[in-house]
C-alpha positions in Angstrom: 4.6 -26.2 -8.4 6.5 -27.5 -5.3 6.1 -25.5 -2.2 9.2 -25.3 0.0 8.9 -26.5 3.2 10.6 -25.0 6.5 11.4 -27.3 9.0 11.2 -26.4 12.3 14.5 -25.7 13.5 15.6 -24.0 10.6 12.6 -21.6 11.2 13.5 -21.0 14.4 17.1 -19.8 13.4 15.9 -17.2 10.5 13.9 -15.2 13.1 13.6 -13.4 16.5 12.2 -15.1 19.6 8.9 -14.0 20.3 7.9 -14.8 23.9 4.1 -14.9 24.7 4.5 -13.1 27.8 6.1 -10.4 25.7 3.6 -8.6 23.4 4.5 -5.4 23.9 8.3 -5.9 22.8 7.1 -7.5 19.8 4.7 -4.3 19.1 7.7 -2.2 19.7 10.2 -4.5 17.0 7.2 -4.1 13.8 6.3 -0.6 15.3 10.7 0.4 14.6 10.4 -1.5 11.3 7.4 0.0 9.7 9.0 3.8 11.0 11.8 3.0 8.6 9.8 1.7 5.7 7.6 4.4 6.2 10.5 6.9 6.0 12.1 5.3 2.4 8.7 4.9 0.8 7.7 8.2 1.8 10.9 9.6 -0.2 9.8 8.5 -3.5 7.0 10.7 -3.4 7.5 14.0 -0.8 9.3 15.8 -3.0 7.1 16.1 -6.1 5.2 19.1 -4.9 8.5 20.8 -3.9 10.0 20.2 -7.8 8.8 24.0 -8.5 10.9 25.5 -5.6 13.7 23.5 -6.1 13.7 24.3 -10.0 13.4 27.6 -8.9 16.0 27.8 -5.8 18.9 25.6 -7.9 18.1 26.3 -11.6 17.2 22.8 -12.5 16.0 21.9 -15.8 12.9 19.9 -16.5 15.1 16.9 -17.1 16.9 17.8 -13.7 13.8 17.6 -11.9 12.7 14.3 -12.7 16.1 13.1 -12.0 15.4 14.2 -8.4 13.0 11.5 -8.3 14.4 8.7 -10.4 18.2 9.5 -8.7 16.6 7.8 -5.9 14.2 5.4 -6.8 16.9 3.7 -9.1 19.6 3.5 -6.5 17.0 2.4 -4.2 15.8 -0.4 -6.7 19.1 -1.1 -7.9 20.6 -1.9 -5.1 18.1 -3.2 -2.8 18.7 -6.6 -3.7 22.4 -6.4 -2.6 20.6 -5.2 1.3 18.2 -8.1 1.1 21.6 -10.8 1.0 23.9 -7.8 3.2 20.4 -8.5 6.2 21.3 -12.3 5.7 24.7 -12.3 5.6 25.3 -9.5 8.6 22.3 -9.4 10.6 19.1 -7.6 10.3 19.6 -5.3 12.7 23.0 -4.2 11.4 22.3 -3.6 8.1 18.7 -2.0 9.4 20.9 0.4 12.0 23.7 1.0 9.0 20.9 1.8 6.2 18.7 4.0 8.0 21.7 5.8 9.4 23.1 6.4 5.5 19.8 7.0 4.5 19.6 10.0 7.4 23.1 11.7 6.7 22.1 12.0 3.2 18.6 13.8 4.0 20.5 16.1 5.8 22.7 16.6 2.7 20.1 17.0 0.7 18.2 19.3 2.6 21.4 21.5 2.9 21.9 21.3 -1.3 23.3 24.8 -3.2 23.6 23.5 -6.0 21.4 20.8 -8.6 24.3 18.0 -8.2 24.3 17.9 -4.8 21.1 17.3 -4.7 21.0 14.8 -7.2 24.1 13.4 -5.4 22.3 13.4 -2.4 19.0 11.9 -3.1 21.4 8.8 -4.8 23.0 8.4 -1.9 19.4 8.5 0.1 18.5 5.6 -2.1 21.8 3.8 -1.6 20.5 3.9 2.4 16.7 3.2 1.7 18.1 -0.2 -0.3 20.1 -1.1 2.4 17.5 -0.9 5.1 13.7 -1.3 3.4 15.0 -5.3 2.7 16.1 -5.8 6.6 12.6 -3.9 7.8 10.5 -6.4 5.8 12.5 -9.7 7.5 12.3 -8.0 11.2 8.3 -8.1 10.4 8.1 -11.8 9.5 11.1 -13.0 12.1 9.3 -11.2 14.9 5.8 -13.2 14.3 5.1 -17.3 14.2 4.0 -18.4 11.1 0.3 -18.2 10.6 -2.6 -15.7 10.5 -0.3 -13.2 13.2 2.3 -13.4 10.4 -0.2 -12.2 7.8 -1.7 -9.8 9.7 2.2 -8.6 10.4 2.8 -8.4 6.9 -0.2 -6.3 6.0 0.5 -3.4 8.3 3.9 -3.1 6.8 2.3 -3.4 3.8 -0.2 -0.7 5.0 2.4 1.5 6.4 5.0 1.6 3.0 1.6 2.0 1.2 1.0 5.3 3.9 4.2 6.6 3.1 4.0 6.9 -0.5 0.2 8.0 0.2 1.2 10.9 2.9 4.5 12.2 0.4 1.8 15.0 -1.1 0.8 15.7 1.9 3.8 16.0 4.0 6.0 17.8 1.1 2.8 20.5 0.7 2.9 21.6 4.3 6.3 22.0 4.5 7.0 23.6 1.4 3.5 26.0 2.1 4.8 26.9 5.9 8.4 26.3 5.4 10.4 25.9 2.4 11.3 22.9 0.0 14.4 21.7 1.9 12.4 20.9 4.7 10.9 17.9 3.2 14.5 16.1 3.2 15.9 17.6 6.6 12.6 16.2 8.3 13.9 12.9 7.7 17.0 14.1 10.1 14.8 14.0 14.0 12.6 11.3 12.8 15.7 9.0 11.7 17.3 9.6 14.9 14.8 8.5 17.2 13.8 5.6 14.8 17.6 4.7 15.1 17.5 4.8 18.7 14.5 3.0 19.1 15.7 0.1 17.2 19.2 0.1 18.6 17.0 -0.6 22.2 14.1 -3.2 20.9 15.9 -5.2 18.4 17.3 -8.0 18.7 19.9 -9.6 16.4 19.1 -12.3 13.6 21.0 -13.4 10.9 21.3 -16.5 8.5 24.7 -17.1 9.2 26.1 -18.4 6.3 29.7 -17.1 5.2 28.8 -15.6 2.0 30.1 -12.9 -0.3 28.2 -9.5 -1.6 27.8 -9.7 -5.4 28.9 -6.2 -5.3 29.3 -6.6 -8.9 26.2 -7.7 -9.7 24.3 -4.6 -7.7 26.6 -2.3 -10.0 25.4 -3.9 -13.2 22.0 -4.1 -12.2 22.4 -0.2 -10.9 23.6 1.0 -13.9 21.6 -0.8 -16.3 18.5 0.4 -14.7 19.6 3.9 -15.0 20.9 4.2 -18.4 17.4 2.3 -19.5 16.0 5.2 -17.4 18.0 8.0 -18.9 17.5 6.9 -22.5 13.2 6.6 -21.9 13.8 10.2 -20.3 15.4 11.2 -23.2 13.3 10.8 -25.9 11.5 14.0 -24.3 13.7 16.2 -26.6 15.2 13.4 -29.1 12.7 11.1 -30.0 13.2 7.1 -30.2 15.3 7.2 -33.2 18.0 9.4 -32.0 21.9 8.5 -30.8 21.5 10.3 -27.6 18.1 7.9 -26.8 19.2 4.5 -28.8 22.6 4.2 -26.9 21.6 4.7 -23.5 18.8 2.4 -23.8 20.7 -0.5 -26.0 23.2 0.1 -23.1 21.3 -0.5 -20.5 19.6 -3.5 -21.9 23.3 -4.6 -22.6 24.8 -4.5 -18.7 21.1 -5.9 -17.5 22.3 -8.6 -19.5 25.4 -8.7 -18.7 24.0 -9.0 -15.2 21.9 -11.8 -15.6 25.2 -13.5 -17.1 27.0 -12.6 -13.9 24.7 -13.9 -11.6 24.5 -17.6 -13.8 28.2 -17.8 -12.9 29.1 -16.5 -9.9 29.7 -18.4 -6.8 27.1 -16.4 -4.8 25.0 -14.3 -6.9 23.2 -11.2 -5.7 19.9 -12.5 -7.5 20.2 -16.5 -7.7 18.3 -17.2 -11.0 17.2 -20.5 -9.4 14.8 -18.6 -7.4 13.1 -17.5 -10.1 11.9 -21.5 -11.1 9.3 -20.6 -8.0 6.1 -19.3 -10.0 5.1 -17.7 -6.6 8.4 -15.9 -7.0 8.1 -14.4 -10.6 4.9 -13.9 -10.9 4.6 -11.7 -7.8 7.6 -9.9 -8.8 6.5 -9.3 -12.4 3.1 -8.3 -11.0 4.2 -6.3 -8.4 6.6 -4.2 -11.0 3.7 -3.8 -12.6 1.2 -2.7 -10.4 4.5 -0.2 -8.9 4.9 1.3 -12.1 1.6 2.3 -12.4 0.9 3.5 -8.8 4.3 5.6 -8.5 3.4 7.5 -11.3 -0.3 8.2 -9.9 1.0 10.6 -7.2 3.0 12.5 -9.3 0.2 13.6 -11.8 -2.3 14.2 -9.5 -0.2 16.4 -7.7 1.3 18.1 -10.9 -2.6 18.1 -12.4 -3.8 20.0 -9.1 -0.9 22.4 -8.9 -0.5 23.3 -12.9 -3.9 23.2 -14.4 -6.4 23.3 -11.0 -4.1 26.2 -9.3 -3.8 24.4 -5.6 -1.1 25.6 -3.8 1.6 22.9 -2.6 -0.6 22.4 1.0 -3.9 21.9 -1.2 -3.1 19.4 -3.5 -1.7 17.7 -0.3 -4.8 18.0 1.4 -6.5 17.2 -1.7 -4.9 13.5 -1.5 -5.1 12.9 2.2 -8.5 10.9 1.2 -6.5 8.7 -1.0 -4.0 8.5 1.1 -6.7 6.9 3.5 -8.0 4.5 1.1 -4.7 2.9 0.6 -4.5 1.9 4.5 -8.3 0.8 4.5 -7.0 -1.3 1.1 -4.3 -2.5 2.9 -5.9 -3.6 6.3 -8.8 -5.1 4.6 -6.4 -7.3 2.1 -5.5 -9.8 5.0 -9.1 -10.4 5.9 -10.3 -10.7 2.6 -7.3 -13.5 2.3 -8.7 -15.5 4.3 -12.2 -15.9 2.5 -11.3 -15.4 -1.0 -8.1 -16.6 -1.3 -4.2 -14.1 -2.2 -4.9 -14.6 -5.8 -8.3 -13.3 -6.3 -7.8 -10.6 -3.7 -5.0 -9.8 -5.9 -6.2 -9.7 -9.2 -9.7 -7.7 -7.7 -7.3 -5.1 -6.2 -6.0 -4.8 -9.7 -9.3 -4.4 -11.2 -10.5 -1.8 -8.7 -7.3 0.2 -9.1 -7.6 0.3 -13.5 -11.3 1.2 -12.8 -9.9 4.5 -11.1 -7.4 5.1 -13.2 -10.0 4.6 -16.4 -12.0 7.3 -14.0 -9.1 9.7 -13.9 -8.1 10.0 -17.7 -11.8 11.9 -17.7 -10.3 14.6 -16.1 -10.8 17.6 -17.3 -9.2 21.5 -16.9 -12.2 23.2 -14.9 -12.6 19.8 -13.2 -14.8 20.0 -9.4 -12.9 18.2 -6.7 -15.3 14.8 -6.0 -15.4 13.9 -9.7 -11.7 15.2 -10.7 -9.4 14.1 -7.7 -11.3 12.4 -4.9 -13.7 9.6 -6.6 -10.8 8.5 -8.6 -8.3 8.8 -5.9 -9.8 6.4 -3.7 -10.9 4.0 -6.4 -7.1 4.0 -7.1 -5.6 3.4 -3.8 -8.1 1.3 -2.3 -7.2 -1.0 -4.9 -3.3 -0.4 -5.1 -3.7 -1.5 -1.1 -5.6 -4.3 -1.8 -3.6 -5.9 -4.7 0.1 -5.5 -2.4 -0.3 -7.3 0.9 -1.5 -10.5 -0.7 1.4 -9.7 -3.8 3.9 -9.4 -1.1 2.4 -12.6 0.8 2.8 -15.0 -2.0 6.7 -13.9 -3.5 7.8 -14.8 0.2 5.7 -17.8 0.9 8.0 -20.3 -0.4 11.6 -18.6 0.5 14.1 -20.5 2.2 15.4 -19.0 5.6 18.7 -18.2 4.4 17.0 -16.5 1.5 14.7 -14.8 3.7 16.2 -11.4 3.2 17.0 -11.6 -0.4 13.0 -12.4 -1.5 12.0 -9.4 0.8 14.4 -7.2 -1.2 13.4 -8.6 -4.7 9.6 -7.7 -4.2 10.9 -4.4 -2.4 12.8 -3.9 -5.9 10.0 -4.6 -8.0 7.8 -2.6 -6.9 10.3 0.3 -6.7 12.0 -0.5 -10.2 8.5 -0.9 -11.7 7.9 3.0 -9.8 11.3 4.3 -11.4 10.7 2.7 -14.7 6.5 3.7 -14.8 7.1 6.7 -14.5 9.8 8.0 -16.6 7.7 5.9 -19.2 4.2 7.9 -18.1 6.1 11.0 -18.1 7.3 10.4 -21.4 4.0 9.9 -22.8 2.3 12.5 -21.1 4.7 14.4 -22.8 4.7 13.5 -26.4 0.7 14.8 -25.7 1.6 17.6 -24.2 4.8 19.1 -27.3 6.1 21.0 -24.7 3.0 23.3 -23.9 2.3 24.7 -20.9 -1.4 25.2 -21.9 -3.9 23.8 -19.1 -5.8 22.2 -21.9 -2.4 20.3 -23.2 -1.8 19.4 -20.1 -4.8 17.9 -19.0 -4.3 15.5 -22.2 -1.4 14.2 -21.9 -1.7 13.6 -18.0 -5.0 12.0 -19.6 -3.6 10.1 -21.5 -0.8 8.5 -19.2 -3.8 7.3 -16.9 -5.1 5.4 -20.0 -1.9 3.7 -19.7 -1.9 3.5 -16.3 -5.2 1.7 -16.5 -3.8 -0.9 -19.2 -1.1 -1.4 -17.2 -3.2 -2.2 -14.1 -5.4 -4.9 -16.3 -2.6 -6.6 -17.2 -1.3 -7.3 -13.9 -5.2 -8.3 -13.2 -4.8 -11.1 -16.0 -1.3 -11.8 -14.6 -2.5 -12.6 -11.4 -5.5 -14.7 -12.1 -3.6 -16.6 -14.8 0.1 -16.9 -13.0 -0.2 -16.8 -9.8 -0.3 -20.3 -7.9 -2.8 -20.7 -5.9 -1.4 -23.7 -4.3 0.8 -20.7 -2.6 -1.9 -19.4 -0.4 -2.2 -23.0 1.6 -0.3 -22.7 4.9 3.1 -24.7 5.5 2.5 -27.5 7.5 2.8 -26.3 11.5 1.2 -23.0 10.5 -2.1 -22.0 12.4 -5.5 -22.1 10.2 -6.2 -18.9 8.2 -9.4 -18.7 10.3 -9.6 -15.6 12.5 -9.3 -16.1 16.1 -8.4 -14.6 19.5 -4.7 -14.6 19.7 -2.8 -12.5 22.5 -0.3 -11.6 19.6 -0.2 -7.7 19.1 -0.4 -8.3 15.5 -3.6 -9.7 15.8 -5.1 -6.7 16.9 
């Protein structure tokens, strides 16, 4: 496989100046970018312990209330890839400014909801924003550090950070559903977003690729809709089964404008996804890995929270606190991965992350309905996330080791989307299974099989993306480009170091 190569000066012009002298504005730049991707992470997952309330507050059906989850993580992962090439085209800190100021009017609309549609409406729209900023808060991170270990290191607390977010959604959504109400784990978003956009308005600093380029709008609608009709009909065969009009047509249509897409993209002038990108084996086999290891991770909060709510009896704060251990393990994962890089190499950190994680999983489809706390939620928990943080950094590493600079915000927003189309996707197709196990019952023994049994998916899912990433992954990806500083730790006044 060839590696690209960045020459010098065209590094220089895909990312912000860092001055030595300086490391306390550079703190300040990853510290505003990791706030936001923090904040659209954590949205996947703070609402599932508040689905009871808001079923009982709005009168959403069952089908309702996973739509409050996928309505966003589809329009998140749908459109993401049209923010990655909107923070090349317009400039980082535009699109980053514009997204997470989208992304904070719609919290506020959700939090403020009367009815089921507007929140669905308004938890689309949240993902619409999220897409638009998490591709610009990734490209900030690497513009804002030299090439080298300080990069790495860079990348892994982003990595550690989204990875806290989706970790601390249990948590956060608990408390405030336990001391407040449900609607308080969207209008929270509203203070925070405000002082994260006024932080960034102060310490960033502009960067853009430059090029005169067109948005494959489109493409992002095809990709959008194809996504979510391919959700809907999976969601579906809940009531219809897989043979059934109402399931066959939304899936064959979605597969059909997917398709359509990739057509699109093969002709147009400048595609939202350039195909050609995909000739990089770093580049599709981190992406397909990634969805992978997304789908299975996304739908890991979600059933332990639902499994220690329905069948355990914790209340919403409980189950929180339950997962704050796991939610622990995912940061130690995280921070570790770059460390481990450096001995063992991004594949087989990888592909052990991926192991560690499917052992947990294996763990957790043991669970049982009068299950104790360390052998039911926290043994498994950690297993889980200490591997789900150890398999993303080095995932994330390789997809944008070989990007060009003026594709620098388009590969951030295609590992961004894989990892939240592979959540989307996992877990309508978990929930699905779960409930095939489950026929409807609301019996804690049903319940605890099929939850059981969409962790014994889970855990197949996580071995293949173990095989994936010892067998596809290059490891001629993990050597530096020439100009980049040894992988061998070392003092460095760069805050990133530390």
């Amino acid at each position: 496989m060839t590696v690209m190569v960045q020459a010098p000066s065209e590094v220089e012009k895909s990312r912000i100046p860092v001055s030595p002298a300086r490391p306390a504005r550079t703190w300040l730049v990853i510290a505003a970018a990791c706030a936001g991707q923090f904040l659209v992470v954590l949205d996947v997952s703070v609402v599932n312990v508040a689905l009871p309330s808001m079923r009982a507050d709005l009168g959403l059906s069952t089908t309702g209330l996973q739509w409050v989850l996928n309505a966003y993580s589809i329009a998140f992962a749908g459109f993401m890839l049209l923010g990655g090439r909107a923070a090349d085209i317009f400039g980082r800190k535009r699109t980053f400014l514009f997204g997470l100021g989208l992304f904070t009017a719609a919290s506020l609309a959700g939090g403020l909801a009367q009815e089921g549609w507007e929140l669905l409406v308004a938890r689309a729209v949240q993902g619409l924003g999220a897409a638009v900023l998490a591709p610009a808060t990734l490209t900030i991170v690497t513009a804002a550090v030299p090439p080298g270990p300080a990069r790495t290191r860079a990348i892994g607390t982003w990595s550690a950070v989204g990875a806290a977010g989706g970790a601390a959604g249990g948590f956060v959504g608990g408390l405030l559903t336990d001391l407040l109400n449900w609607r308080w784990v969207l209008l929270i978003n509203v203070p925070i977003g405000a002082l994260v956009l006024l932080g960034a308005a102060l310490w960033l600093t502009e960067s853009r690729n430059g090029a005169a380029r067109r948005l494959d709008l489109p493409g992002a609608v095809l990709v959008t809709g194809g996504l979510a009709a391919f959700a809907y009909g999976i969601v579906q065969t809940e009531e219809s089964g897989w043979t059934a009009a109402a399931t066959l047509l939304p899936l064959l249509g979605g597969l059909a404008l997917l398709g359509l897409f990739t057509l699109v993209e093969a002709r147009t002038a400048a595609p939202l996804m350039p195909l050609k990108l995909f000739r990089s084996r770093a580049v599709s086999a981190a992406n397909v890995t990634m969805s992978l290891c997304g789908s299975a991770s996304f739908a890991m909060w979600f059933f332990m929270t639902v499994y220690a709510q329905n069948v355990l009896g914790y209340t919403p704060l409980e189950a929180g606190l339950a997962l704050i251990p796991s939610s622990v393990s995912v940061l130690l994962g995280s921070t570790l991965a770059p460390r481990l890089m450096a001995r063992a190499g991004a594949v087989n950190v990888a592909a052990a992350g991926a192991l560690m994680a499917a052992a947990g999983f294996g763990w957790q489809s043991l669970m049982t309905v009068d299950g104790g706390y360390p052998a039911t939620i926290l043994g498994p928990g950690v297993l889980m996330m200490m591997g789900i943080g150890l398999a993303a950094t080095p995932l994330a590493v390789l997809a944008t080791s070989g990007a060009d600079p003026g594709d620098a915000g388009l590969v951030s927003g295609m590992i961004n989307t894989s990892r939240t189309m592979g959540g989307a996707l996992g877990l309508a197709v978990l929930s699905t299974v779960a409930a095939s196990r489950t026929a409807g019952s609301a019996d804690p023994a049903d319940l605890v099989a099929g939850y059981a049994l969409a962790f014994r998916v889970g855990t197949g899912l996580l071995l293949a993306c173990a095989v994936l990433s010892l067998l596809w992954l290059p490891r001629c990806a993990e050597q530096p480009h020439p100009g980049e500083q040894p992988q061998a730790p070392r003092p460095s006044p760069d805050p990133a170091q530390s």
